[in-house]
GUFIPA-387048 format. One record per residue: residue number from 1; x, z, y of N, C-alpha, C, O in turn. Coordinates in steps of 0.05 Angstrom, whole numbers, m for minus. Each point is the difference from the previous one (the first is absolute). Last residue first. Layout:
# GUFIPA-387048
[atom NUM [X Z Y] [X Z Y] [X Z Y] [X Z Y]]
...
END
This chain:
# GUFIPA-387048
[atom 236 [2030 m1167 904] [m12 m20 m19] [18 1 m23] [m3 m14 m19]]
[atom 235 [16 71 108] [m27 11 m18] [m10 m34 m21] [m23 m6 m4]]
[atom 234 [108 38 53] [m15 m32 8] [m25 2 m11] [m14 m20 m2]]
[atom 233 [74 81 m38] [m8 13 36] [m14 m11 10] [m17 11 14]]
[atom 232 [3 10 m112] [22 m30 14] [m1 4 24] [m23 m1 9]]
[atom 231 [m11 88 m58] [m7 m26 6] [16 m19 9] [13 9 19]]
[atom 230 [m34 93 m73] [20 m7 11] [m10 m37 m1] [m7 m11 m20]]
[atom 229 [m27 132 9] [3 m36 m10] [21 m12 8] [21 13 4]]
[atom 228 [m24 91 m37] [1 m22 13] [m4 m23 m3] [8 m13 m19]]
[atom 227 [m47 114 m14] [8 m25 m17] [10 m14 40] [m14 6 19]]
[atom 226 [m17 97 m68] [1 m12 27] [25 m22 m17] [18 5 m16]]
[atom 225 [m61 39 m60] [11 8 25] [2 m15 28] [m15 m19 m5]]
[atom 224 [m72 22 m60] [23 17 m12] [18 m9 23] [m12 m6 20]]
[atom 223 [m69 m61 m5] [5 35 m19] [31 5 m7] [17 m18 m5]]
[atom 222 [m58 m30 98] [12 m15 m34] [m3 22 m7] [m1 19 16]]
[atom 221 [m4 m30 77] [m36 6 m14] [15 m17 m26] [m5 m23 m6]]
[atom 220 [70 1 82] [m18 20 0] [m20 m2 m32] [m3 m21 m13]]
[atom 219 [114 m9 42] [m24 m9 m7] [m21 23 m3] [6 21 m12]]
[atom 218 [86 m52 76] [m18 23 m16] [m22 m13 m15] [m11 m19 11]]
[atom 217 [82 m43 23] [m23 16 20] [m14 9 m27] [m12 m12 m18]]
[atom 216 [95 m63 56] [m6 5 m19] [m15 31 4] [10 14 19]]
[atom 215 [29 m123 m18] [m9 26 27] [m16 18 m26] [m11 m7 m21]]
[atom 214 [96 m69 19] [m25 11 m20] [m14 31 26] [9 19 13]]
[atom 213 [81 m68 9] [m6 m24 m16] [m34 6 m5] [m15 m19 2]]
[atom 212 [80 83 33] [m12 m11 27] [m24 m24 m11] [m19 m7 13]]
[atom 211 [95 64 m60] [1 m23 8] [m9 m8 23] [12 m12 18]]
[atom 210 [m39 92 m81] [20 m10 33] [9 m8 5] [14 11 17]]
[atom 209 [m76 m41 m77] [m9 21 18] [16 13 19] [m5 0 24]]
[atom 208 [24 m46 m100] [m3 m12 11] [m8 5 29] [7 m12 20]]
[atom 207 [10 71 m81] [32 m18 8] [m15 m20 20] [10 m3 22]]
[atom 206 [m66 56 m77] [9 13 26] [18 m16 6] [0 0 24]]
[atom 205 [m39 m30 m99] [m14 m11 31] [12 19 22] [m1 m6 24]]
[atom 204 [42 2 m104] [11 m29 11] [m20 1 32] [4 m11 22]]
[atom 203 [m17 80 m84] [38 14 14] [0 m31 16] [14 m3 21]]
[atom 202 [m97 17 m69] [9 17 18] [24 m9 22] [4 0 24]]
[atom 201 [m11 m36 m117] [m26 m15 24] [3 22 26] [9 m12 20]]
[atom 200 [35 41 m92] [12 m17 3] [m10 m21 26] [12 m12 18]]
[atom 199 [m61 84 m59] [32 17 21] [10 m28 9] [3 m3 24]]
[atom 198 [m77 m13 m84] [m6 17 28] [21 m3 21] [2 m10 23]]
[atom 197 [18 m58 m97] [m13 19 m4] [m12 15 30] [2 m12 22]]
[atom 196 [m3 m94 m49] [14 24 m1] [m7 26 m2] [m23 6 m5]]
[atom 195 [m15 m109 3] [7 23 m27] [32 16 3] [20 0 m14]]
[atom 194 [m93 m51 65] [33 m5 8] [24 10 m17] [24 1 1]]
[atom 193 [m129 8 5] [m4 m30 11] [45 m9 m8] [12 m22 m3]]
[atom 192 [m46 115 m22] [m9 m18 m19] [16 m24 14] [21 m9 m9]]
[atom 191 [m3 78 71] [18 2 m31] [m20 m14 m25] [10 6 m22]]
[atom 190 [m35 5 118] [24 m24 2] [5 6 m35] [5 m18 m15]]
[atom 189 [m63 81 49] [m19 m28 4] [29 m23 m13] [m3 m19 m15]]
[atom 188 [33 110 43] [m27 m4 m26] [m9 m19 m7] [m6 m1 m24]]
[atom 187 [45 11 110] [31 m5 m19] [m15 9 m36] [12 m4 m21]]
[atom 186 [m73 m31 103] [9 19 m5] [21 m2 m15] [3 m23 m8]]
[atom 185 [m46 m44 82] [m4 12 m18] [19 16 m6] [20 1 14]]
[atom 184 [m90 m53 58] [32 11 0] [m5 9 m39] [m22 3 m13]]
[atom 183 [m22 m94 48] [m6 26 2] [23 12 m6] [18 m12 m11]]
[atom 182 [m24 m70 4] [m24 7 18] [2 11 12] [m3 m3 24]]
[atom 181 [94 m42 m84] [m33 20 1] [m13 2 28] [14 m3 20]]
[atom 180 [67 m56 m46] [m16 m8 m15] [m27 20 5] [m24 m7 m3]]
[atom 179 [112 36 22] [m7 m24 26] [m37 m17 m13] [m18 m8 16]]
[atom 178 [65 74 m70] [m8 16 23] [m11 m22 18] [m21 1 12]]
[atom 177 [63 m31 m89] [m31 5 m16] [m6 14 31] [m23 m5 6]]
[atom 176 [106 m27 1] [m14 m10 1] [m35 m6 m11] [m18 m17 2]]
[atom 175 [96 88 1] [m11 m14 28] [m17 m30 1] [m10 m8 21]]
[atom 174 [40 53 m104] [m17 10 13] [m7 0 32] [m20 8 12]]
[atom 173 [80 m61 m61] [m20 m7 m16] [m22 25 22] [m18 m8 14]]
[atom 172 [106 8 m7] [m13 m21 19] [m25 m4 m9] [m16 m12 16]]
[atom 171 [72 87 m36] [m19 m3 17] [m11 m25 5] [m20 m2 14]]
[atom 170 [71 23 m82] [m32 7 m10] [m6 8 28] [m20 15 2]]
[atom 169 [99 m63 m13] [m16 m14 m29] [m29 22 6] [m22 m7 m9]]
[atom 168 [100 27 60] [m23 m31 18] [m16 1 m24] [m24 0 5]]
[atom 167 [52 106 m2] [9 m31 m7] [m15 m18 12] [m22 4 10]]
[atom 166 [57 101 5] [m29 m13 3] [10 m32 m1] [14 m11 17]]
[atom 165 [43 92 m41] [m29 6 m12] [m25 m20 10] [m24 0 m7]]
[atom 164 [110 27 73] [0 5 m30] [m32 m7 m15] [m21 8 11]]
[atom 163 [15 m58 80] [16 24 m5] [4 1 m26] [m9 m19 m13]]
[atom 162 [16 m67 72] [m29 11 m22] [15 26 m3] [24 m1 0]]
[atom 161 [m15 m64 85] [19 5 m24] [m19 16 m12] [m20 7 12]]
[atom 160 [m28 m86 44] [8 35 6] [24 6 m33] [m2 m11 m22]]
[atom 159 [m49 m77 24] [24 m10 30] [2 34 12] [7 4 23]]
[atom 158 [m78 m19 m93] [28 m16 m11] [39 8 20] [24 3 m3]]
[atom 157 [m122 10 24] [15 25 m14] [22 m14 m4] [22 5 8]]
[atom 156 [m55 m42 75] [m3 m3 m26] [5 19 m15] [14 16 12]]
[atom 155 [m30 m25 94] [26 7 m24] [m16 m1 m22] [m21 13 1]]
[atom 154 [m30 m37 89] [34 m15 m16] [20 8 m16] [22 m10 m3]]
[atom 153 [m94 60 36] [m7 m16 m14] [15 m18 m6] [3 m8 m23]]
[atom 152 [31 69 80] [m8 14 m30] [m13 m24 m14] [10 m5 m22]]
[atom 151 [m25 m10 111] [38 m10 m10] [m8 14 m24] [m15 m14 m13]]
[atom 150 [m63 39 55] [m1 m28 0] [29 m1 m17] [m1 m2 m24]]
[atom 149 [m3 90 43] [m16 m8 m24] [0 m30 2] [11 m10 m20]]
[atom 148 [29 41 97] [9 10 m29] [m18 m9 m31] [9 m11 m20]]
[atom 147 [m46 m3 111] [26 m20 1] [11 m2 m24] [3 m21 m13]]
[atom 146 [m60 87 30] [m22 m13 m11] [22 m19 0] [1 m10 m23]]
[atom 145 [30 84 57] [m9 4 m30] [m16 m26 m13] [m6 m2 m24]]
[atom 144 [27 13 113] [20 0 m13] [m5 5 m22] [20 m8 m12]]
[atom 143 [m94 m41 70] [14 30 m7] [23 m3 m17] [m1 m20 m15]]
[atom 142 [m54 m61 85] [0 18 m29] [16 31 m4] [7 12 20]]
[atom 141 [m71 m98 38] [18 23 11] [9 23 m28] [m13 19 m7]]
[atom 140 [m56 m90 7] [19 m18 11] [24 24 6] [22 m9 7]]
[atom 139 [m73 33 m91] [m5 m6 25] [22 m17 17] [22 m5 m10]]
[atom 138 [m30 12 m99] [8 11 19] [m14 m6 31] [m8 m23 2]]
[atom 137 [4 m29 m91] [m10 23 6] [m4 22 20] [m20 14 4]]
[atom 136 [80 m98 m23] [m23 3 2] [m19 10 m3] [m19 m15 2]]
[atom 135 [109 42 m36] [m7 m4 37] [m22 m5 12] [m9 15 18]]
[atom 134 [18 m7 m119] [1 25 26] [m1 m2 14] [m16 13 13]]
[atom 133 [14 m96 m54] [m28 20 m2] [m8 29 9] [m20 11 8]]
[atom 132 [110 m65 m25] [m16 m16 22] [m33 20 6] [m10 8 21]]
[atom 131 [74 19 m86] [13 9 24] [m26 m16 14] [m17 14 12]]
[atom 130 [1 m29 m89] [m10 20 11] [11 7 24] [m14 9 18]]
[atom 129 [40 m91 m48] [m26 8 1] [m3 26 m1] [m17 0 18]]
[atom 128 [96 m9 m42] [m7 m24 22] [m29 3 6] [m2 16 19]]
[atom 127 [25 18 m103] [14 21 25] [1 m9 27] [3 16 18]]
[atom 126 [m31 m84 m85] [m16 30 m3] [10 19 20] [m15 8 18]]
[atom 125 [68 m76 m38] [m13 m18 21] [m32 28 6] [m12 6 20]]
[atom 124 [92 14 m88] [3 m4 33] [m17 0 27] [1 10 23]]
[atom 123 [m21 m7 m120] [6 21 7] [9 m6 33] [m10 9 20]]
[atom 122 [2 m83 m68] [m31 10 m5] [1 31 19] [m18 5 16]]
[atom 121 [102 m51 m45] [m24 m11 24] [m17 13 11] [m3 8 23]]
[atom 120 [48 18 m107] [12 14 14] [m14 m17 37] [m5 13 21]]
[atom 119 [m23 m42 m107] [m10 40 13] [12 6 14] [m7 19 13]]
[atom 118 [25 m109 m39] [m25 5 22] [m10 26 m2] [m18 9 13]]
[atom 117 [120 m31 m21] [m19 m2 m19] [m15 3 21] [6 8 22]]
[atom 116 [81 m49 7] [m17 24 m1] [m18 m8 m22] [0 m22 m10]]
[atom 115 [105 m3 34] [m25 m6 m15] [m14 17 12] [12 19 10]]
[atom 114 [21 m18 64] [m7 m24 m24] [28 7 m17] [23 1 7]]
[atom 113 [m66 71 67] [20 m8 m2] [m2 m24 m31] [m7 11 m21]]
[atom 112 [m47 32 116] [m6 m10 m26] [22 m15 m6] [6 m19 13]]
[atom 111 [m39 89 72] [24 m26 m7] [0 0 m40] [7 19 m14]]
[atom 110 [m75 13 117] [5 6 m28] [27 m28 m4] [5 m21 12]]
[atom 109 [m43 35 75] [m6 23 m12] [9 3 m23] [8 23 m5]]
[atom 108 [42 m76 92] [m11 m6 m32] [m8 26 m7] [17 18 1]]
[atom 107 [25 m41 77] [m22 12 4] [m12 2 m22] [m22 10 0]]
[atom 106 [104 m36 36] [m9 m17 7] [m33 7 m6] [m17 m14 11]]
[atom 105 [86 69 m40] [6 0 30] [m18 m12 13] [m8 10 21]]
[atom 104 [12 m10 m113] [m14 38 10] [0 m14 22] [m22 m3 9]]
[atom 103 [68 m56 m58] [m25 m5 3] [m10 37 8] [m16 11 m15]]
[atom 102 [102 m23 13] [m12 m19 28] [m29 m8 m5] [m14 m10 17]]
[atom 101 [68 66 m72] [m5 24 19] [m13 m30 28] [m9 3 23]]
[atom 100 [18 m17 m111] [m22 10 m5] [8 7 36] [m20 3 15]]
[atom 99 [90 m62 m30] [m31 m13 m7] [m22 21 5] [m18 m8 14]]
[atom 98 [96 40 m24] [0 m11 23] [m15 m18 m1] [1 m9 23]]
[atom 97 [29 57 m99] [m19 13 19] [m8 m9 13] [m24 6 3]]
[atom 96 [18 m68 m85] [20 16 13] [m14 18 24] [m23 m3 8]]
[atom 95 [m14 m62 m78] [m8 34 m1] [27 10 13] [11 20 m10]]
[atom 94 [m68 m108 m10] [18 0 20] [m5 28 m5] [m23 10 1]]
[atom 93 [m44 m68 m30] [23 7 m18] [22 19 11] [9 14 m18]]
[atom 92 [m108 m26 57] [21 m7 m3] [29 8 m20] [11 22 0]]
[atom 91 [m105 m5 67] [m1 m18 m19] [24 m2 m11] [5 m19 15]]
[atom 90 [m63 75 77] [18 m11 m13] [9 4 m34] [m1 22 m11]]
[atom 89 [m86 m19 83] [13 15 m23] [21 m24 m10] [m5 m22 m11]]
[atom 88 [m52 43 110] [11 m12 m28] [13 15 m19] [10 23 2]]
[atom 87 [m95 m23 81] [22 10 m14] [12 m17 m18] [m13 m18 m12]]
[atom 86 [m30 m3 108] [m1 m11 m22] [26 22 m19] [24 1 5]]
[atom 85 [m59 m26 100] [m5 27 m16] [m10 m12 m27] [m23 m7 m4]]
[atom 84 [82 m42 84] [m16 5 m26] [2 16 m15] [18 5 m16]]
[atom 83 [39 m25 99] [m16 19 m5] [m34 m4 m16] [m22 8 7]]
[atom 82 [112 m59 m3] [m16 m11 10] [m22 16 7] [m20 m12 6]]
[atom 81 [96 43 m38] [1 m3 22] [m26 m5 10] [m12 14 16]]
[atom 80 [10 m4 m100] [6 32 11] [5 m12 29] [m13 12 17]]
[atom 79 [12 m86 m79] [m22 7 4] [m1 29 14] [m23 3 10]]
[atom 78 [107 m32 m29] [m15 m21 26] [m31 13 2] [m9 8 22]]
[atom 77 [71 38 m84] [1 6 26] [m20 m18 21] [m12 7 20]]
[atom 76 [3 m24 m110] [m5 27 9] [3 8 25] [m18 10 14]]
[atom 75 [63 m91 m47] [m36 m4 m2] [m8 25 16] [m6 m1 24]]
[atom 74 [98 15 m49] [m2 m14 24] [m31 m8 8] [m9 5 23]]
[atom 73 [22 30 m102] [6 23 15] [2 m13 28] [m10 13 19]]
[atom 72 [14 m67 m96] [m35 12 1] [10 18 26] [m15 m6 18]]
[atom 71 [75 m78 m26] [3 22 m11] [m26 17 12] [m7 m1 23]]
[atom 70 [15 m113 m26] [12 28 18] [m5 23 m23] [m10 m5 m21]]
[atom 69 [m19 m87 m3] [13 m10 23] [4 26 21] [0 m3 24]]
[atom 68 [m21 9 m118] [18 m23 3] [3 m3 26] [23 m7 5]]
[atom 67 [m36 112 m45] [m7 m29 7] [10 m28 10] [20 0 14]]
[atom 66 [m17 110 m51] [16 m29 m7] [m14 m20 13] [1 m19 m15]]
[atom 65 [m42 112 17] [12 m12 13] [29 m17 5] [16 m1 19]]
[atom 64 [m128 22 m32] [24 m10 m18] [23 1 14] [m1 m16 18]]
[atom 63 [m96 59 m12] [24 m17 22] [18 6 m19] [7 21 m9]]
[atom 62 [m120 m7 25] [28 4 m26] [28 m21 0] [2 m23 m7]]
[atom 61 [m88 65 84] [18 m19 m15] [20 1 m7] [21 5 11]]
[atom 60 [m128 34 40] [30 2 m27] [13 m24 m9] [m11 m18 m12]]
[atom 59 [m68 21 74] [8 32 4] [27 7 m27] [11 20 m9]]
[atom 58 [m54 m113 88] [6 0 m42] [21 37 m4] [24 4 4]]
[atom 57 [m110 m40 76] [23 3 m4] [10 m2 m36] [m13 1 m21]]
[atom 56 [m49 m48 82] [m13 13 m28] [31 3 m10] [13 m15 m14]]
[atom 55 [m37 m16 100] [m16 17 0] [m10 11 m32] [m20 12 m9]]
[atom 54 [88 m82 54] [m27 m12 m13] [m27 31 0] [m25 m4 m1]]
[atom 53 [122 8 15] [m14 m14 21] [m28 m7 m5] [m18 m4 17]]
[atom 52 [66 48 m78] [2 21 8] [m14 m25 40] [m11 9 20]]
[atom 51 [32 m63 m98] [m17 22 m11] [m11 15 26] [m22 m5 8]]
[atom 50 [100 m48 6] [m29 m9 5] [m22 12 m19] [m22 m9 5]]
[atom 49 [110 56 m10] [m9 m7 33] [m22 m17 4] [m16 7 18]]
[atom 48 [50 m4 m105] [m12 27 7] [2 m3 22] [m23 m7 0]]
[atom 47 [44 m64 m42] [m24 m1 1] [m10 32 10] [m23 7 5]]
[atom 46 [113 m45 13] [m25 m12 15] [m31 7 m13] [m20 m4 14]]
[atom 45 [104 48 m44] [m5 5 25] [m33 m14 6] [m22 10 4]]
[atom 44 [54 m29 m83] [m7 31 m4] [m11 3 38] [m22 6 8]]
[atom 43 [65 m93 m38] [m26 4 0] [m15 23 5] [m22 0 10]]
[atom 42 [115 m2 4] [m11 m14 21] [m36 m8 m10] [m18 m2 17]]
[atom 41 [81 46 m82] [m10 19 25] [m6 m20 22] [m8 14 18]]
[atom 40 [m19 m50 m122] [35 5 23] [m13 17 23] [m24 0 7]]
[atom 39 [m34 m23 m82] [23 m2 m20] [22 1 23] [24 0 m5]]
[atom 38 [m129 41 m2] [11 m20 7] [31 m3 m12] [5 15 m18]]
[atom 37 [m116 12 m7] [24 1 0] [21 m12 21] [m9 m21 9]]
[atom 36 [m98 74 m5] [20 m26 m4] [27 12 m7] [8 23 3]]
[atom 35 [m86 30 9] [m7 m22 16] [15 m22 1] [m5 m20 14]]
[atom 34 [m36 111 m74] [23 m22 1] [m1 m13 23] [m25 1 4]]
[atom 33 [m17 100 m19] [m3 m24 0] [19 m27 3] [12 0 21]]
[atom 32 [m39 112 m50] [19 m20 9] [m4 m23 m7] [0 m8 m23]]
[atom 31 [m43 87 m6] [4 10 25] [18 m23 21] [6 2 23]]
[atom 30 [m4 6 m132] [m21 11 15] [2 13 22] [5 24 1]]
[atom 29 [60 m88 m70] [m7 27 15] [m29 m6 17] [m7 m21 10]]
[atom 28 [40 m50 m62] [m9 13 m20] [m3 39 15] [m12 19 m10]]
[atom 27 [48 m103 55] [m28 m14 m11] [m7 24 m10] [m23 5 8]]
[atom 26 [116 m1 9] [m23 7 26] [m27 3 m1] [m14 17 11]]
[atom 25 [80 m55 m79] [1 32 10] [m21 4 20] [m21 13 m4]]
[atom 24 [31 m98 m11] [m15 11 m19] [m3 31 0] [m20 14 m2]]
[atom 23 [78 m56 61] [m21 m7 5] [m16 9 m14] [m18 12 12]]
[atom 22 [100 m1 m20] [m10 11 11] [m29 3 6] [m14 20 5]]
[atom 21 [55 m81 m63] [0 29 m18] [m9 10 25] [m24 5 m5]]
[atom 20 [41 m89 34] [m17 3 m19] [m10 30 m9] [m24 8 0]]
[atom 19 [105 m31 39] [m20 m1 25] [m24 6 m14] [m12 21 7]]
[atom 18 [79 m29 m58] [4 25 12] [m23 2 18] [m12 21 6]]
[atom 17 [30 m100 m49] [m15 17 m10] [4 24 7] [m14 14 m14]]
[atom 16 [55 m78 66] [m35 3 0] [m12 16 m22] [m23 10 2]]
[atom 15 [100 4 78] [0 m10 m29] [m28 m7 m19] [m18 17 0]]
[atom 14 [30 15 85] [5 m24 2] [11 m2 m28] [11 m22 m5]]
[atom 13 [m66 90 73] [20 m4 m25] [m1 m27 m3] [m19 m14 9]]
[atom 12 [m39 81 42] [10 m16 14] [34 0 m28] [18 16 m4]]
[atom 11 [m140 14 29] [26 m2 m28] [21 m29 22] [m7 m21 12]]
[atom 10 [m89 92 30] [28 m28 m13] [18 4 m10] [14 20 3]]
[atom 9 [m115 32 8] [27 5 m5] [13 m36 1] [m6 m20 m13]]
[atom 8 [m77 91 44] [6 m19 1] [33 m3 m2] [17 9 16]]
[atom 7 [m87 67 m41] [11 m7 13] [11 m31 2] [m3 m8 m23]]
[atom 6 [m100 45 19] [26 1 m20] [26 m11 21] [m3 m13 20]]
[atom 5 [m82 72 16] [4 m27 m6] [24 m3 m14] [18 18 4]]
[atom 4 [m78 69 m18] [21 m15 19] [8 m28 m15] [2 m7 m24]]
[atom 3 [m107 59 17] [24 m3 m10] [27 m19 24] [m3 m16 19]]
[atom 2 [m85 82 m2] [24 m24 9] [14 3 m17] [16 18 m1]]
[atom 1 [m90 52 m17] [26 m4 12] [8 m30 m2] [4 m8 m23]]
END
């Protein structure tokens, strides 16, 4: 199998150690490539239109949107006019509605609210990539089910309300030993690597499971009772 080409990401911040931290952020996921920083939306524009002229489009940019010489959402729209097929992920302190409801408008997949930690990055720019990897999967002509699963990948657990009985402290850990396997595994298998119990490993992978988050399929030829697995849908 073709491995896929990594994605190509700009960092568009203008503070520099902020600019910095992203960057490093980026450096340390698998599946994503840096191609620069810049510090104002008149650079953001020009280098993603001569990227995207040049024949080595730029497929993500992390859009700040304080900027010194305009507001990230205005960037967004120009690049949405200019019809560059470029996603972004909006950046920003700014947590009123009317900000989130103009970056949805202007086309932003994900919105990252500062401070962030890099699990909570790491998790984003992850749900970013697979959405990207559903679609690219798909035929030029897709199915309503297959649309569905691509967006699902843009929800984070983090970003679903958790029912009675299911905590961030012991899913995130096990969504991320799931994204980490080969191979599907069992709610047996999870209680050394995650030191829980059966039921407890159970109850997080069915949750996850109708979620849409974990695929999940009978297991054949085990002894004693009929066992489920259960896999990162993005199968990595």
């Amino acid at each position: 199998m073709t491995k896929p080409a990594p994605i190509r990401v700009l960092v568009v911040e203008d503070e520099p150690l902020a600019a910095e931290a992203h960057a490093v952020y980026i450096g340390r996921l698998a599946g994503f490539e840096l191609v620069g920083t810049v510090g104002t939306g008149q650079e953001a524009f020009r280098r993603v239109a001569g990227a995207a002229s040049a024949g080595i489009p730029i497929d993500l940019v992390l859009m700040d949107m304080n900027l010194p010489d305009s507001h990230g959402l205005d960037v967004s729209r120009r690049i949405r006019a200019a019809g560059l097929a470029t996603d972004i992920i909006a950046i920003t302190a700014v947590r009123d509605l009317d900000n989130v409801r103009g970056a949805i408008a202007a086309g932003v997949v994900q919105y990252l609210i500062k401070p962030f930690s890099y699990a909570t990055f790491a998790t984003k720019l992850s749900s970013y990539r697979d959405f990207r990897a559903e679609l690219n999967a798909q035929a030029s002509v897709v199915t309503q089910s297959a649309v569905d699963h691509a967006f699902a990948s843009l929800r984070a657990p983090t970003d679903i309300p958790l029912p009675k009985g299911v905590a961030h402290s012991t899913l995130n850990p096990l969504v991320a030993y799931l994204r980490a396997q080969s191979a599907p595994v069992s709610a047996s298998e999870l209680m050394e690597p995650l030191g829980l119990s059966r039921v407890t490993a159970r109850r997080y992978l069915e949750y996850l499971a109708d979620t849409g988050l974990v695929l999940r399929a009978p297991r054949y030829g085990t002894p004693g009772r009929p066992e489920n697995e259960y896999r990162w849908k993005s199968g990595r």
